[in-house]
C-alpha positions as a Python dict, from the first residue, in 0.01 Angstrom:
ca = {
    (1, 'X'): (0, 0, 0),
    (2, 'X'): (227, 18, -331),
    (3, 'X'): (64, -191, -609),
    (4, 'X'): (286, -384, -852),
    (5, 'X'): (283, -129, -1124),
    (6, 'X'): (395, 126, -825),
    (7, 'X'): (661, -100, -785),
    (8, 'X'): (749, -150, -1195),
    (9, 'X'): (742, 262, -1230),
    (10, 'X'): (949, 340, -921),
    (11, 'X'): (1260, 113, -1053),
    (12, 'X'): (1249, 227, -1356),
    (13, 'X'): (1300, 581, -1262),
    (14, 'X'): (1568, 462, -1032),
    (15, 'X'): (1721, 264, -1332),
    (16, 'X'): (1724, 599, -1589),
    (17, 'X'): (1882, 801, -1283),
    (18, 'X'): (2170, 500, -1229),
    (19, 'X'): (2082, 484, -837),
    (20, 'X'): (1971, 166, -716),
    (21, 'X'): (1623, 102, -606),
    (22, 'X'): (1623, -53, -263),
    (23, 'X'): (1396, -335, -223),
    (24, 'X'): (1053, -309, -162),
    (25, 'X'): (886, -471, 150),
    (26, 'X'): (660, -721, 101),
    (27, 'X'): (327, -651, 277),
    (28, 'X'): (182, -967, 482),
    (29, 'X'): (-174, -924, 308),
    (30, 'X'): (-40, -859, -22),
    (31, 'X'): (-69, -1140, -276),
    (32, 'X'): (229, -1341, -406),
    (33, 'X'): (291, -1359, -749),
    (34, 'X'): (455, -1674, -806),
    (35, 'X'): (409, -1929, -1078),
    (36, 'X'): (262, -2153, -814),
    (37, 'X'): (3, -1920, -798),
    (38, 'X'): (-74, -1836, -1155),
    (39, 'X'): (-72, -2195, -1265),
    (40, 'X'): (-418, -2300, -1084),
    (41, 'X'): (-577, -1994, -1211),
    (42, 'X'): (-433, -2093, -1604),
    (43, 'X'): (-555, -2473, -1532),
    (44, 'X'): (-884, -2357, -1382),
    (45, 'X'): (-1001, -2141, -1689),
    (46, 'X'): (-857, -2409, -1937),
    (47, 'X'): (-1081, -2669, -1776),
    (48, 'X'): (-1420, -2446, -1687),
    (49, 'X'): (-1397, -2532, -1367),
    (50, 'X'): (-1618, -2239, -1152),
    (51, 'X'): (-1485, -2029, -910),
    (52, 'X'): (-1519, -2208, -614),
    (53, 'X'): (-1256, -2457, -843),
    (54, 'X'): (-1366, -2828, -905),
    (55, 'X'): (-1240, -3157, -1090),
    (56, 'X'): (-1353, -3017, -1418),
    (57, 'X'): (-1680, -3293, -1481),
    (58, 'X'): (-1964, -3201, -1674),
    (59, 'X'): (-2224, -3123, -1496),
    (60, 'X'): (-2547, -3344, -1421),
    (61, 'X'): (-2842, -3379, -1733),
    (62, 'X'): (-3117, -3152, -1583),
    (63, 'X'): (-3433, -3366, -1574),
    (64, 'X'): (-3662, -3269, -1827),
    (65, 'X'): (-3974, -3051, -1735),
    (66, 'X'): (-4321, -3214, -1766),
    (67, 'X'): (-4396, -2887, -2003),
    (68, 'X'): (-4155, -3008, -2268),
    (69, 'X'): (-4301, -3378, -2216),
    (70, 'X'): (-4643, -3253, -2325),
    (71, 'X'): (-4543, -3060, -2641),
    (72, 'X'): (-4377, -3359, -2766),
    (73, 'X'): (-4662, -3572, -2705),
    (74, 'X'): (-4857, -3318, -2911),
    (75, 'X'): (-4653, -3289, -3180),
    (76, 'X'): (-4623, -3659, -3185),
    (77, 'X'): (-4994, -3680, -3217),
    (78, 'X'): (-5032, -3405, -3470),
    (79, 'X'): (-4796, -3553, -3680),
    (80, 'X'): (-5013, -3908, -3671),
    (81, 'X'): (-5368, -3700, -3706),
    (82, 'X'): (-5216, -3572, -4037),
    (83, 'X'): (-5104, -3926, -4197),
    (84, 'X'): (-5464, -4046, -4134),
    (85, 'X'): (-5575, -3711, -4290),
    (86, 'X'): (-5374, -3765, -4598),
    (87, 'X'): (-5475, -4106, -4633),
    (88, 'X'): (-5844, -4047, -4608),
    (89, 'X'): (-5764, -3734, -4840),
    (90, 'X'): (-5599, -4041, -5107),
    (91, 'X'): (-5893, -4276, -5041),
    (92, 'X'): (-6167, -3959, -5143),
    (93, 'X'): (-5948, -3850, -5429),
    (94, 'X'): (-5942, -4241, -5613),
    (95, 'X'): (-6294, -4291, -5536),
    (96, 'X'): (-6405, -3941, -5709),
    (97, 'X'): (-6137, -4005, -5963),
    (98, 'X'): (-6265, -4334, -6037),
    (99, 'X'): (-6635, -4191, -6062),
    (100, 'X'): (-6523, -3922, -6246),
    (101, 'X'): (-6354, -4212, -6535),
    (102, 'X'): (-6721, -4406, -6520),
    (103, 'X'): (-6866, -4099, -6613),
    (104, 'X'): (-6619, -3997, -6915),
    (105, 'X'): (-6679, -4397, -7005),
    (106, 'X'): (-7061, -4448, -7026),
    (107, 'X'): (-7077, -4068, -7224),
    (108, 'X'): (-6797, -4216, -7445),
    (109, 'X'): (-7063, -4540, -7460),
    (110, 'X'): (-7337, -4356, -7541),
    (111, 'X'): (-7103, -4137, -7790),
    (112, 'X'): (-7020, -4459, -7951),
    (113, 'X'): (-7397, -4553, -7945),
    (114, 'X'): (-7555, -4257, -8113),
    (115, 'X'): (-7301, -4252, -8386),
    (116, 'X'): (-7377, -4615, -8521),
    (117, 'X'): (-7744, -4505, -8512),
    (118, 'X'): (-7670, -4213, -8701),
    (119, 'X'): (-7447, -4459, -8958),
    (120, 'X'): (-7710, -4696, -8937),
    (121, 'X'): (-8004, -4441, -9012),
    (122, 'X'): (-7738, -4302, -9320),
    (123, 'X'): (-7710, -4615, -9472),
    (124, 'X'): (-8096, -4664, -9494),
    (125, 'X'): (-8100, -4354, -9723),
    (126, 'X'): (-8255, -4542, -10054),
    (127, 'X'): (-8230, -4325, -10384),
    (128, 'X'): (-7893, -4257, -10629),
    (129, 'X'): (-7989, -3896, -10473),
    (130, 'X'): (-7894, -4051, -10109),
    (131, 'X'): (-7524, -4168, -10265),
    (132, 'X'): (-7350, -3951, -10030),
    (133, 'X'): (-7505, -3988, -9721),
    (134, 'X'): (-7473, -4347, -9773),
    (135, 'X'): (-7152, -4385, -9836),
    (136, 'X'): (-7105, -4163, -9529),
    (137, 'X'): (-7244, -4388, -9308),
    (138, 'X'): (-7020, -4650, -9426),
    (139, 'X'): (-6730, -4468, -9351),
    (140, 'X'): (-6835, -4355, -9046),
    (141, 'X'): (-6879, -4704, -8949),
    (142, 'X'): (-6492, -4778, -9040),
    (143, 'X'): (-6386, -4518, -8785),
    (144, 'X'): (-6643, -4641, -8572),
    (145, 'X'): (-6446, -5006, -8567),
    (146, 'X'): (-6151, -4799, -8537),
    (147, 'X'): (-6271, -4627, -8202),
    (148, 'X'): (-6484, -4892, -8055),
    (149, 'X'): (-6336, -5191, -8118),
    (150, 'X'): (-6591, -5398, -7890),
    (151, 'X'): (-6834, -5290, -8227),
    (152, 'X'): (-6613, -5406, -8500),
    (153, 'X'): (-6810, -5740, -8518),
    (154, 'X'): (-7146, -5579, -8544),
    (155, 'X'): (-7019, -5283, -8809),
    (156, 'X'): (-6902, -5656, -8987),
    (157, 'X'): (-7265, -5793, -9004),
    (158, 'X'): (-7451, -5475, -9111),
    (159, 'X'): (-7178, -5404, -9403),
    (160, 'X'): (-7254, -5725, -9512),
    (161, 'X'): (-7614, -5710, -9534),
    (162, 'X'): (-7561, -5408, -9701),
    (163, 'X'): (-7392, -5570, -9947),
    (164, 'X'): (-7620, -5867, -9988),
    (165, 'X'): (-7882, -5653, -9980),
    (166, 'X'): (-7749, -5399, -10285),
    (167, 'X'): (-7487, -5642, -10482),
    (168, 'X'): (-7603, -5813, -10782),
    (169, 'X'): (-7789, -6165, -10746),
    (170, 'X'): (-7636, -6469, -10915),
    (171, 'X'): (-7723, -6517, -11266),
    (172, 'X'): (-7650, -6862, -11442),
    (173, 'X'): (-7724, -6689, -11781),
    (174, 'X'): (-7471, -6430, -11724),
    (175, 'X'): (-7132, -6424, -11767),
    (176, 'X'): (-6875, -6243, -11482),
    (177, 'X'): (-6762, -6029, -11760),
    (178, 'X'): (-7100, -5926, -11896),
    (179, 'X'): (-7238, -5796, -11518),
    (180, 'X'): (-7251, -5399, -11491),
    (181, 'X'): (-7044, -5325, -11212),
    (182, 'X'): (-7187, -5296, -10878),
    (183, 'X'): (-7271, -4960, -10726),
    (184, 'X'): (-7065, -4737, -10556),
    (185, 'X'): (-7204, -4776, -10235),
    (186, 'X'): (-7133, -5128, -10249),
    (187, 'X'): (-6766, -5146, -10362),
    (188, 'X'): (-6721, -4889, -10074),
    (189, 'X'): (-6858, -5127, -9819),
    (190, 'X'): (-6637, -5409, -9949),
    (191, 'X'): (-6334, -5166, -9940),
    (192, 'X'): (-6416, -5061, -9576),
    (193, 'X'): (-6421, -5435, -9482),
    (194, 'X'): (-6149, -5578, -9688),
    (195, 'X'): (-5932, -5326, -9446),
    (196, 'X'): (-6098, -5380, -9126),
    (197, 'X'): (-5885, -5344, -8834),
    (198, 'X'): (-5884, -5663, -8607),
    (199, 'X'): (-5938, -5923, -8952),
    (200, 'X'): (-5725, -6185, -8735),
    (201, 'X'): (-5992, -6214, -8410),
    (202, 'X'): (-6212, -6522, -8446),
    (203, 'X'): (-6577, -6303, -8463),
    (204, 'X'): (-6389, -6061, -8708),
    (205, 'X'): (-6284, -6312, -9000),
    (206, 'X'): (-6596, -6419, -9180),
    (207, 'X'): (-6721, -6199, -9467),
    (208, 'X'): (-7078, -6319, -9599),
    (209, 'X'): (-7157, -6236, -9893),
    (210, 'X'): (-7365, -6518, -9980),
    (211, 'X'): (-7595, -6495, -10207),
    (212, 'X'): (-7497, -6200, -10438),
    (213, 'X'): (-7265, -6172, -10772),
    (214, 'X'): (-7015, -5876, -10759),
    (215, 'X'): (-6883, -5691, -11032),
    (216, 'X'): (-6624, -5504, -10889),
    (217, 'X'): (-6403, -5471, -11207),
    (218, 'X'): (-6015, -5285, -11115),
    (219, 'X'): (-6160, -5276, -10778),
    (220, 'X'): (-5796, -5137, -10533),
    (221, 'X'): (-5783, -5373, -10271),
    (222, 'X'): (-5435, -5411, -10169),
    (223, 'X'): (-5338, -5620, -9854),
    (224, 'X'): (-5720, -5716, -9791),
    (225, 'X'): (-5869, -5893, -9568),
    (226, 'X'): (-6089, -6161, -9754),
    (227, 'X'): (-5986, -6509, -9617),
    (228, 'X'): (-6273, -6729, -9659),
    (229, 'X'): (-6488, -6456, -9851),
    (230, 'X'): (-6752, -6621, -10076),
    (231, 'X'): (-6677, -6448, -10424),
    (232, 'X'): (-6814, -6695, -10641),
    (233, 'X'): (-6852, -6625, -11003),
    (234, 'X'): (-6741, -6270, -10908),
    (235, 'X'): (-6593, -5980, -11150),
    (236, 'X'): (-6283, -5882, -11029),
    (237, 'X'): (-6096, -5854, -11344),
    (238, 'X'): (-5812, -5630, -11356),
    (239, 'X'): (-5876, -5583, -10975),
    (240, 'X'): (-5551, -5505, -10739),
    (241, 'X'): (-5507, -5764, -10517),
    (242, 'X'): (-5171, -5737, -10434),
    (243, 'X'): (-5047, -5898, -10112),
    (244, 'X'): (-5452, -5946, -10007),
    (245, 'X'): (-5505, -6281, -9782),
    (246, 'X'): (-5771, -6508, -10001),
    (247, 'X'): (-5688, -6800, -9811),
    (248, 'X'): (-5984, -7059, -9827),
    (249, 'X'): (-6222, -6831, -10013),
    (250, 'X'): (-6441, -6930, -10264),
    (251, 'X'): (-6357, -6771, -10601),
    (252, 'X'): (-6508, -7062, -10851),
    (253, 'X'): (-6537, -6930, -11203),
    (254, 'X'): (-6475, -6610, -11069),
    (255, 'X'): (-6338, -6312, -11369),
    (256, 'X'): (-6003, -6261, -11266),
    (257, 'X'): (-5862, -6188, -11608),
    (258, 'X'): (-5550, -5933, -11585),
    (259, 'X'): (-5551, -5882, -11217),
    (260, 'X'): (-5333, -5837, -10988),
    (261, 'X'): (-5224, -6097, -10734),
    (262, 'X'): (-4873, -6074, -10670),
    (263, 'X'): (-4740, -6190, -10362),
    (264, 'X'): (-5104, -6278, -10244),
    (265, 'X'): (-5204, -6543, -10020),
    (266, 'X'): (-5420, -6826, -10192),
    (267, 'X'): (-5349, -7123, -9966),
    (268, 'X'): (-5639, -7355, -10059),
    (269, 'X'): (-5840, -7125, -10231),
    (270, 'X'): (-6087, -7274, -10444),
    (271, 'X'): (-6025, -7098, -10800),
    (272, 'X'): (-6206, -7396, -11015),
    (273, 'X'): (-6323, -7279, -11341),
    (274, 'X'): (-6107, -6903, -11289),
    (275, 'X'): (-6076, -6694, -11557),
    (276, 'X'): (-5729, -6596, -11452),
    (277, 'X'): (-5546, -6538, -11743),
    (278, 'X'): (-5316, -6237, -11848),
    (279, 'X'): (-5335, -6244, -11414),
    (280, 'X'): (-5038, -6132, -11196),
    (281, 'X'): (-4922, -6436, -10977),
    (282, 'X'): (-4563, -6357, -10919),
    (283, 'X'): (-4440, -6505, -10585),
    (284, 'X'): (-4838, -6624, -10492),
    (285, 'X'): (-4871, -6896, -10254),
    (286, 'X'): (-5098, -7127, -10406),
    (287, 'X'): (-5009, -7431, -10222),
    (288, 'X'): (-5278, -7658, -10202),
    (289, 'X'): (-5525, -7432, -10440),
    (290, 'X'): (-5798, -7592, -10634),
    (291, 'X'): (-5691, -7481, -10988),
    (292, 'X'): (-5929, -7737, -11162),
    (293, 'X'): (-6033, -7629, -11528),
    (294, 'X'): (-5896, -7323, -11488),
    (295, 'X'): (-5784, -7040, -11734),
    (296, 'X'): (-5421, -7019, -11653),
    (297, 'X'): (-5329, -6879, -12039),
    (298, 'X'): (-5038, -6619, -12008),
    (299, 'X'): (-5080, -6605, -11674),
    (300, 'X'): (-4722, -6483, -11477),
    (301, 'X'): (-4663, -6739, -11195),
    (302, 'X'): (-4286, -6674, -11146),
    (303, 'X'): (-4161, -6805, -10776),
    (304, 'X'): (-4536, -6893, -10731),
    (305, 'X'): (-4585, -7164, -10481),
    (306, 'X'): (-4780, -7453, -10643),
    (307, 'X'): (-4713, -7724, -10378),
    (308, 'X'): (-5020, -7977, -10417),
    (309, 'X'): (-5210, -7793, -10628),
    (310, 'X'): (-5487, -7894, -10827),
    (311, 'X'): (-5409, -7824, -11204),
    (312, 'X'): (-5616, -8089, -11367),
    (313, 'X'): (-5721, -8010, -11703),
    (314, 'X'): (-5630, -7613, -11662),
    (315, 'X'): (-5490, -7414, -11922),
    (316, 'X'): (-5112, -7308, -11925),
    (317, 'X'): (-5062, -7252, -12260),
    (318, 'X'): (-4729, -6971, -12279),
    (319, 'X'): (-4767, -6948, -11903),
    (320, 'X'): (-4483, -6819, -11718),
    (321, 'X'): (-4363, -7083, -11410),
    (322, 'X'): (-3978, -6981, -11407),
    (323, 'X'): (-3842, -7073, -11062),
    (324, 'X'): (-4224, -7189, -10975),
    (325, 'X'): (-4246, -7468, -10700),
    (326, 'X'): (-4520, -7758, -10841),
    (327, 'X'): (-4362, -8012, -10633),
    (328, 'X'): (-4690, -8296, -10567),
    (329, 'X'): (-4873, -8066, -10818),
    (330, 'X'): (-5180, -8259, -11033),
    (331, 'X'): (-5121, -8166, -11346),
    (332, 'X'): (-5327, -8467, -11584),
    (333, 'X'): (-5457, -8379, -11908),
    (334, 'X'): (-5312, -7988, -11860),
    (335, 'X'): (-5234, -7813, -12115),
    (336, 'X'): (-4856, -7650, -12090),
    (337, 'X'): (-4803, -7575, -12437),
    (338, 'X'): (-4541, -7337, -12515),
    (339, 'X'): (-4547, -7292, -12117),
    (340, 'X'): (-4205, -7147, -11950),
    (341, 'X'): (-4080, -7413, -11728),
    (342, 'X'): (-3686, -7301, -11701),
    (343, 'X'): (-3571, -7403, -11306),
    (344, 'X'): (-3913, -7487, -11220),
    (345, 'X'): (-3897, -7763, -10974),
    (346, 'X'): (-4192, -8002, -11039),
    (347, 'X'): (-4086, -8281, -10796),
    (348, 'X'): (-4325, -8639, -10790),
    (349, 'X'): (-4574, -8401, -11010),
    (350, 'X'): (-4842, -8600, -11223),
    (351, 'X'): (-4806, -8535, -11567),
    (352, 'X'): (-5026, -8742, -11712),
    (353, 'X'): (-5124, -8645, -12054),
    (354, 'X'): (-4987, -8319, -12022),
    (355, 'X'): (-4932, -8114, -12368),
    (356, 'X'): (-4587, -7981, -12347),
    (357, 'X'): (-4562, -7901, -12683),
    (358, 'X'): (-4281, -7640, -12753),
    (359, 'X'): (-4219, -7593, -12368),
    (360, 'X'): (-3911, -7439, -12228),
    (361, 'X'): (-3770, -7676, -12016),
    (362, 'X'): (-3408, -7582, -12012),
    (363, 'X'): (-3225, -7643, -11633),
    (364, 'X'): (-3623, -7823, -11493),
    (365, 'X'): (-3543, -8060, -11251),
    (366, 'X'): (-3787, -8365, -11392),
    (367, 'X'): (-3641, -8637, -11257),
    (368, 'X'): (-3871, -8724, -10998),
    (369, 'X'): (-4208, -8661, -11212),
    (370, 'X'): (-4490, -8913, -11237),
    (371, 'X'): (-4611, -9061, -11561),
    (372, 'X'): (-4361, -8852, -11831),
    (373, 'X'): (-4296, -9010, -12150),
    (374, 'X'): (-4028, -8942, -12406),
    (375, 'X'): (-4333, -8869, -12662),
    (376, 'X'): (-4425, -8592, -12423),
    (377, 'X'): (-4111, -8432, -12459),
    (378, 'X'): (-4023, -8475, -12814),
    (379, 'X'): (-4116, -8123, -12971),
    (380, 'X'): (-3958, -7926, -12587),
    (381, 'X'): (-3642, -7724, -12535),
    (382, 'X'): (-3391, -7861, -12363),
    (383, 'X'): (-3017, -7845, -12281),
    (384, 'X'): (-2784, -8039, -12028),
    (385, 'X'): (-2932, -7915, -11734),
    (386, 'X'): (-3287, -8069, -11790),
    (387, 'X'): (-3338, -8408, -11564),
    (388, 'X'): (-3556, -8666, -11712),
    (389, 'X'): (-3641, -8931, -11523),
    (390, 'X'): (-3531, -9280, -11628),
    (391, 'X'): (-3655, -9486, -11933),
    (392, 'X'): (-3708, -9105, -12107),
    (393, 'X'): (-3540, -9011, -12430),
    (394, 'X'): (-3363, -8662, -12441),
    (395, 'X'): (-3535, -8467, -12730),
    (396, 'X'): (-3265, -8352, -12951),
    (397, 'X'): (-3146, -8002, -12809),
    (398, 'X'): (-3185, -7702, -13012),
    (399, 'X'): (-3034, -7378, -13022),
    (400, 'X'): (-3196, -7042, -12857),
    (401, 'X'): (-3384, -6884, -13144),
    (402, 'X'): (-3395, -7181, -13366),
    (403, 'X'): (-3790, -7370, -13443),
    (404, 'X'): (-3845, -7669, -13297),
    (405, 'X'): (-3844, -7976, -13582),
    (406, 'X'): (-4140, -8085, -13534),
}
C-alpha cells in the first residue's frame, strides 16, 4: 500500500515531466488525513490527556504511605528532643557560669582582704627608717578605697587613727605658727583622705581628728574633702585650699595666714579667733561663718559671700570686699579701717561701732544698714553713687588720689 510520501514523490515527478498524475485510490484501511482528525490529537497533547483520551482533570492525590507518616513523626520528635537538649545545655552553662563568677568574686574578696593586711601591717612600721613603707601602706589603702569601695569606710577610720595617733597633741602654750610641721607620713594620710572617693556617702563624711594639733604649713589640698573636719588651732598657713569643701568644720584660731581659699566652701564654718590674714577668699562662700575675733587684715574677699556672717569685733583693716555680699552680716565693734567697700552690698548689716576710717565706699549700697551714723562716715570716700540711709550726713566727697581731711 502507497504511503503518503509515495504519494507526495510520485506527483511531483509527474509535475517536472508536465503529465498529469491520475488520482490515487484511497485504500479502505488507510487513515484519513483530515483536519477533523488532526485536531483531537493537537487538543489531546495540549491538555495531557493519556492515550486512551480523557476530560483533561488532574488526577486523584495518592494517599500517603504509612512509611512517610513515620519519618515525619521522627523528625518531628527529633526536632523537640533537641530544644529540650539546648535548653538543659543553657540551664548547665548559667549555673557553671554563675559558679565560675562566685569563684572570681570571693578570690577578688580575699585579694581585697590580704592587701589591707599587708597596708595595715605597713603602716605599723615605727622608725623614720620605716618612712617608706609607711607611706606605702597609706597609699595602698587609697587604691584600696578605689577598688573596694565596700572598704572605703574602714580605710577612713584607720587613716584617722593614724593620724591621731602620729599628729601633734594640742598645746595651749604654743602658738599654730610656732608648731614644727607634722611628719610626712601624716600629711600623706590627710592628703589621701582629703581626696577620698565617695566623701558625699553618709559613713564616708566624718574625718576625726580629735584630739591632735596639725602643722601642715603650704599643705596642696585642692578640692578636698574636709566638711566637718576638726582642725582646731591647726597650721595651715599658706596651705592651698582652693575650691576644698570646709563646710561646718571646726577651724577656731586655726593659722591660716596667706592661704589659699578661693572659691572654697565655708558655709558655717566656725573660723573664731582665725589668723586669716594676707588669705585668699575671692568668690568664698562664707554665708553664715562664725568670723568672731578674727584676723581678717588684708585679707582678699572679692565676690565673697558673707550673708549672716559673724564679724563681731574681727579685723578688716585694708581688707578687700569689692562686689562682696554682707547682706544680715554682724559687723559691731569691727574694725574696717581703710577697708575696700566699692559695690559691696551690705544690706540690714549691723554696724555698730564699726571703724570705717578712710574706707572706700564709693557706689556701696548703705541704705538699708543698721545703726550707721554720719560720725562713722566722716573721714570715708565717697561719690554720688554711695546710699546712706536716712538722718546720715554725706561726708564731703574727695577726689581719687587726694588725703582725706581729717
Amino acid at each position: 500500500m502507497p504511503t503518503l510520501r509515495d504519494r507526495f514523490a510520485a506527483a511531483r515527478a509527474g509535475w517536472k515531466s508536465g503529465r498529469s498524475v491520475p488520482p490515487v485510490r484511497r485504500s479502505q484501511s488507510a487513515p484519513q488525513w483530515t483536519v477533523s482528525n488532526l485536531r483531537p490529537r493537537r487538543k489531546r497533547a495540549i491538555t495531557g490527556a493519556g492515550r486512551g483520551g480523557g476530560s483533561g482533570a488532574p488526577p486523584p492525590a495518592q494517599p500517603q504511605s504509612r512509611a512517610q507518616t513515620i519519618f515525619q513523626a521522627i523528625t518531628a520528635l527529633t526536632a523537640v528532643a533537641a530544644l529540650l537538649f539546648t535548653a538543659r545545655s543553657l540551664d548547665l552553662t548559667a549555673e557553671a557560669t554563675k559558679a565560675t563568677r562566685d569563684q572570681v568574686n570571693l578570690a577578688a574578696q580575699g585579694q581585697v582582704a590580704e592587701r589591707f593586711s599587708q597596708a595595715i601591717d605597713q603602716l605599723g612600721q615605727a622608725g623614720p627608717d620605716k618612712l617608706s613603707i609607711r607611706l606605702g601602706g597609706i597609699y595602698s589603702l587609697e587604691q584600696l578605697m578605689f577598688d573596694a569601695p565596700d572598704r572605703e569606710p574602714t580605710v577612713i577610720e584607720v587613716l584617722c587613727a593614724f593620724v591621731r595617733t602620729n599628729a601633734h597633741k594640742p598645746d595651749k602654750k604654743i602658738e599654730p605658727s610656732e608648731l614644727t610641721p607634722a611628719p610626712e607620713d601624716v600629711r600623706a594620710a590627710i592628703t589621701v583622705l582629703a581626696r577620698r572617693p565617695n566623701p558625699d556617702q553618709a559613713r564616708n563624711r566624718l574625718l576625726d581628728f580629735s584630739g591632735t594639733q596639725l602643722s601642715l604649713p603650704r599643705i596642696s589640698l585642692p578640692n578636698a574633702h574636709l566638711a566637718k573636719a576638726d582642725l582646731e588651732v591647726a597650721n595651715l598657713s599658706g596651705a592651698n585650699l582652693y575650691g576644698a569643701d570646709l563646710s561646718s568644720a571646726n577651724l577656731s584660731s586655726a593659722n591660716l595666714r596667706g592661704a589659699n581659699l578661693s572659691s572654697a566652701n565655708l558655709y558655717g564654718v566656725n573660723l573664731s579667733g582665725a589668723d586669716l590674714s594676707g588669705a585668699d577668699l575671692g568668690v568664698a562662700d562664707l554665708h553664715r561663718a562664725d568670723l568672731h575675733s578674727a584676723n581678717l587684715s588684708r585679707t582678699y574677699l572679692y565676690g565673697a559671700d558673707l550673708t549672716d556672717a559673724d564679724l563681731r569685733n574681727a579685723d578688716l583693716t585694708l581688707a578687700f570686699l569689692g562686689a562682696a555680699n554682707l547682706t544680715d552680716a554682724d559687723l559691731r565693734n569691727a574694725n574696717l579701717t581703710r577697708a575696700f567697700l566699692s559695690s559691696a552690698d551690705l544690706g540690714n548689716a549691723d554696724l555698730r561701732g564699726v571703724d570705717l576710717t578712710g574706707a572706700e565706699l564709693r557706689g556701696t549700697n548703705l541704705s538699708s544698714v543698721r545703726n550707721l551714723t554720719s560720725e562713722m562716715v566722716r573721714c570715708t570716700y565717697v561719690n554720688d553713687e554711695t546710699q546712706l540711709p536716712p538722718g546720715v550726713t554725706r561726708p564731703v566727697e574727695v577726689p581719687p588720689g587726694k588725703p582725706l581731711p581729717c
